[in-house]
C-alpha positions in Angstrom: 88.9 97.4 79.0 92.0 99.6 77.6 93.7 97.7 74.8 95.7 99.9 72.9 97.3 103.1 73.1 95.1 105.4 71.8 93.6 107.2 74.5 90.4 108.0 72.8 89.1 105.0 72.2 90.3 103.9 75.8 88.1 105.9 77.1 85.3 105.2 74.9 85.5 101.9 76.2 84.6 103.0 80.1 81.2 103.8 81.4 81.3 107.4 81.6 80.3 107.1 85.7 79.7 110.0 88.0 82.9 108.9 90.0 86.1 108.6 87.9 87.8 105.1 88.1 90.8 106.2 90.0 90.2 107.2 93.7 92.5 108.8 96.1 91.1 109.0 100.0 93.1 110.7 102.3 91.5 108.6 105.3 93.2 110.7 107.9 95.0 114.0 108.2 96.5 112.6 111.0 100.2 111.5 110.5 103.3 110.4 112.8 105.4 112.0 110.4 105.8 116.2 110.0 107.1 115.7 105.8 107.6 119.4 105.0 106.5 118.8 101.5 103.3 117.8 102.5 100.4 118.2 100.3 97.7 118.2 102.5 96.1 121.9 103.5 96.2 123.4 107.2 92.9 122.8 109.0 92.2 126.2 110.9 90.5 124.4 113.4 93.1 121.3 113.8 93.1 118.3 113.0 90.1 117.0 111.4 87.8 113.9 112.8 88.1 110.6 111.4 85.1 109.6 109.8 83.2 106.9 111.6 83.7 103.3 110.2 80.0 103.0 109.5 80.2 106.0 107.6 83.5 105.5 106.1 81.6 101.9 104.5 78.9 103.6 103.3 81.5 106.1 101.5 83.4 103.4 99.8 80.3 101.6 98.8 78.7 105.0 97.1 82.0 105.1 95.0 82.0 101.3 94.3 77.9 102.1 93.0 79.2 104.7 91.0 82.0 103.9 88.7 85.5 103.7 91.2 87.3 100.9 90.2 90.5 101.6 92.1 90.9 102.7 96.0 94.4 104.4 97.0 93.6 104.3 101.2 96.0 107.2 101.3 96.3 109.7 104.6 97.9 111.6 106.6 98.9 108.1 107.3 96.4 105.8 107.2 97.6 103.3 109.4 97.1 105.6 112.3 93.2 104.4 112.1 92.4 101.4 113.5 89.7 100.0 111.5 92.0 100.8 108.0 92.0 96.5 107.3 88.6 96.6 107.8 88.1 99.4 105.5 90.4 97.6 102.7 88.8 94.4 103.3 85.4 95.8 102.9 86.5 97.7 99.4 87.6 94.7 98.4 84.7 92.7 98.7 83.3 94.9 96.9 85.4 94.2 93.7 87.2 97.4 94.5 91.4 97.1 93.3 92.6 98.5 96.7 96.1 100.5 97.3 97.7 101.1 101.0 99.9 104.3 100.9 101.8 105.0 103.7 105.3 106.0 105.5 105.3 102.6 106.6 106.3 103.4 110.4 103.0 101.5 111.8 103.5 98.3 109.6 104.1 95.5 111.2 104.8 91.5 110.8 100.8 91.0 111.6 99.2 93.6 109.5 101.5 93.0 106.4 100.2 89.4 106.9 96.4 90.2 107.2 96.2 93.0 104.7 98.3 90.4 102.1 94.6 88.8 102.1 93.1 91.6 100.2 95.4 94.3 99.5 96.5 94.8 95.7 99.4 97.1 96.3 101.3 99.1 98.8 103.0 102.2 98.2 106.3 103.2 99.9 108.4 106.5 99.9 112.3 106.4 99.1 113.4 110.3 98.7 116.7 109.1 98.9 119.3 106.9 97.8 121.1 107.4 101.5 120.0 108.2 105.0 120.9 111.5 105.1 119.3 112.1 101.6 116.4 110.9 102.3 116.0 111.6 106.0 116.7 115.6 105.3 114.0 115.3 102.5 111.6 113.9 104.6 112.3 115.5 107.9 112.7 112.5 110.0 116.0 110.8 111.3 116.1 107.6 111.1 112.9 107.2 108.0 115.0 105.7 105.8 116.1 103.0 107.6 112.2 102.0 108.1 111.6 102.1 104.6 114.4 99.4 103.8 113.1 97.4 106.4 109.3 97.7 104.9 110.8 96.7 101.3 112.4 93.4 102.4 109.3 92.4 104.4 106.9 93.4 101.6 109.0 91.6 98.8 108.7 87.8 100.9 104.8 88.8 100.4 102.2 88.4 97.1 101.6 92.3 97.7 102.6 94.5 95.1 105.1 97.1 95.8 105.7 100.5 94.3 107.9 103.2 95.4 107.4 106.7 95.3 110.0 109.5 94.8 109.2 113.1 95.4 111.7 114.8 93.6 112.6 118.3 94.9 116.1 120.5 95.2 117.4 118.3 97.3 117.7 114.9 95.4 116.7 115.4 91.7 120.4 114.7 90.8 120.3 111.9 93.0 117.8 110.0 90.7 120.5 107.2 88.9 121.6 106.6 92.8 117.9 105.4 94.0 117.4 103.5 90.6 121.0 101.3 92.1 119.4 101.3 95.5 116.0 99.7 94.2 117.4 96.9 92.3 117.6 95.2 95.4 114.2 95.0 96.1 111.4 93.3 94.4 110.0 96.2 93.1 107.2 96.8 90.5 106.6 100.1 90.2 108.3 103.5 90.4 106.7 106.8 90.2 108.9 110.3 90.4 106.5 113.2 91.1 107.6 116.9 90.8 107.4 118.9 93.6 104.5 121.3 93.9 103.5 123.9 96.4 100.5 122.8 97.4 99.3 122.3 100.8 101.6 123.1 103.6 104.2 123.0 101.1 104.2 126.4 100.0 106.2 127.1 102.9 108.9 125.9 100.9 108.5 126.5 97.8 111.9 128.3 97.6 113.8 125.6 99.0 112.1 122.1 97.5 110.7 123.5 93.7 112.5 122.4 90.5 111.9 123.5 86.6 110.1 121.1 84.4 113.4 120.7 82.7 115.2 120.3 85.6 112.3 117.5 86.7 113.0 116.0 83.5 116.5 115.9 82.5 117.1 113.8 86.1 116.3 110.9 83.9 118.9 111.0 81.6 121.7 108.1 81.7 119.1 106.1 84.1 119.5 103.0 82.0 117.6 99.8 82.3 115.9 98.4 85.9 113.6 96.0 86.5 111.0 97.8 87.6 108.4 100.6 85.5 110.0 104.2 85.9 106.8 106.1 85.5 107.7 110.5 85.5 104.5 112.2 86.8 105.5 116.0 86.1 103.1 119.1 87.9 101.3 119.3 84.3 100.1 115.4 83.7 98.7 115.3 87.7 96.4 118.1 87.0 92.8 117.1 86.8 93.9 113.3 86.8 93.4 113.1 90.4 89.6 112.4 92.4 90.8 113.4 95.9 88.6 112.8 99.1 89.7 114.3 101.7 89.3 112.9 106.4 86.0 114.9 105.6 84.4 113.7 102.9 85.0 116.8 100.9 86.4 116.1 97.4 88.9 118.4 95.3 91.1 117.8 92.5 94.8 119.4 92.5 95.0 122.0 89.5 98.5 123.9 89.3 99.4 124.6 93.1 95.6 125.2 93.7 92.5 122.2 95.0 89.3 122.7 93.0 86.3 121.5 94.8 84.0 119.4 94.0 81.6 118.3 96.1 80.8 116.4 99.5 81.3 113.0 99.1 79.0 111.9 102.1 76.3 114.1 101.5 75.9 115.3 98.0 74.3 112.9 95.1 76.9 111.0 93.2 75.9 113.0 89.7 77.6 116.0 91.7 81.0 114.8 90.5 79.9 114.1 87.2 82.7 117.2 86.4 84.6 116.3 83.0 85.1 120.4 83.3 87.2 119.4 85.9 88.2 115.8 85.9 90.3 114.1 83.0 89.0 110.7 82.7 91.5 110.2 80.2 94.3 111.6 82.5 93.0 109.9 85.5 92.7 106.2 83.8 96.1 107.0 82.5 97.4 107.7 85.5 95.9 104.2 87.6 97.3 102.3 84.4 101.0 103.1 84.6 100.7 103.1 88.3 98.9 99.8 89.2 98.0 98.3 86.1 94.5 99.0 86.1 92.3 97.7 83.2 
């Protein structure tokens, strides 16, 4: 269990596991969305199959046997599988902490209801503190007004809610503005991550990229809010993250590069036993001041 601040003996107190606490699935590279910041790589061949539920189980119990302690159902957008409840609902019962992040087009009245029955938190995106902030960030008309709709449904449930900001050329300055905006919502957590050209988004690396100083000085004169502000610059993501992709294939993100790790379906769990690699430190950090993990 972490009980101090000293990261070394934090560590000392978790098994040393082949899987790293902190998992990140990207269920899906299918989305309903076209973000041109998107982190995800280009398939050559398309869009890749969804794993099989069967399969997909079997997947989340190998990491649940192995150390994982926290599941971010992540996509693509995850929603856009039909069996995703199923999925969370079966982590859970596995003692699994379980995360939803999505765009929050697909979710409605029902699902918010059945997934309040074993969902931990659910992650939203606000890239703006107005529409046509956010909407021109994210590349969709109309985005923004989905996300408010998602917040004030989401704060009349026991789910936990955290908000994440991608902060880019177009809305770094904008940061005190979508502090104001999330007052109004019963918000836990909010995390600020720094563009990086990864992915698809190396298209636009021109357009989106910001210094680290630049990244960082958007928090000056933010003042108090009731929620955690939580900075997650380029350098403190790499090797925090255990990233499975629709495939099975696992990478971390180092710089604006994936390192791979090994097949997730098909290769023995000591395979990602990589500490050259993954930060346990960084990655326990990370699900801390994001979800509270202990």
């Amino acid at each position: 269990m972490i009980k101090n601040n000293n990261i070394s003996e934090e560590i000392e107190e978790i098994p040393q596991n082949p899987i790293p606490p902190y998992v990140n699935w990207e269920l899906t590279n299918r989305c309903n969305m076209g973000c041109p910041y998107c982190f995800l790589g280009e398939n050559p061949d398309g869009v890749i199959p969804d794993m099989p539920t069967e399969e997909a189980k079997y997947l989340i119990r190998k990491l649940a046997d192995n150390g994982a302690r926290m599941l971010n159902y992540a996509g693509g957008e995850p929603l856009l599988r039909a069996d995703l409840p199923e999925l969370i609902e079966y982590g859970k019962s596995l003692g699994l902490r379980t995360v939803l992040s999505t765009n929050g087009i697909l979710l409605s009245d029902y699902l918010i209801k059945e997934l309040g029955h074993y969902l931990d938190w659910v992650s939203l995106p606000m890239d703006g503190y107005d529409q046509e902030t956010h909407d021109s960030v994210r590349g969709r008309e109309g985005h923004f007004n989905e996300v408010l709709s998602q917040l004030e449904r989401i704060g009349e449930t026991d789910i936990n809610l955290k908000i994440n900001t991608m902060l880019c050329r177009k809305n770094f300055t904008y940061v005190g503005d979508i502090a104001n905006l999330l007052d109004g919502f019963d918000v836990r957590k909010w995390k600020l991550f720094q563009f990086s050209a990864r992915g698809k988004a190396r298209k636009i690396r021109d357009e989106y990229a910001i210094s680290d100083e630049e990244f960082l000085s958007s928090r000056e004169n933010l003042g108090y809010h009731p929620f955690d502000v939580i900075y997650s610059s380029n350098l403190l993501r790499d090797n925090a993250y255990f990233l499975i992709g629709a495939d099975g294939k696992v990478n971390s993100p180092v710089g604006d590069e994936y390192v791979y790790l090994g097949d997730m379906v098909n290769d023995d769990a000591e395979t990602f036993r990589r500490p050259d690699v993954i930060s346990i430190a960084k990655n326990v950090r990370n699900a801390g001041v994001s979800y509270n993990m202990r």
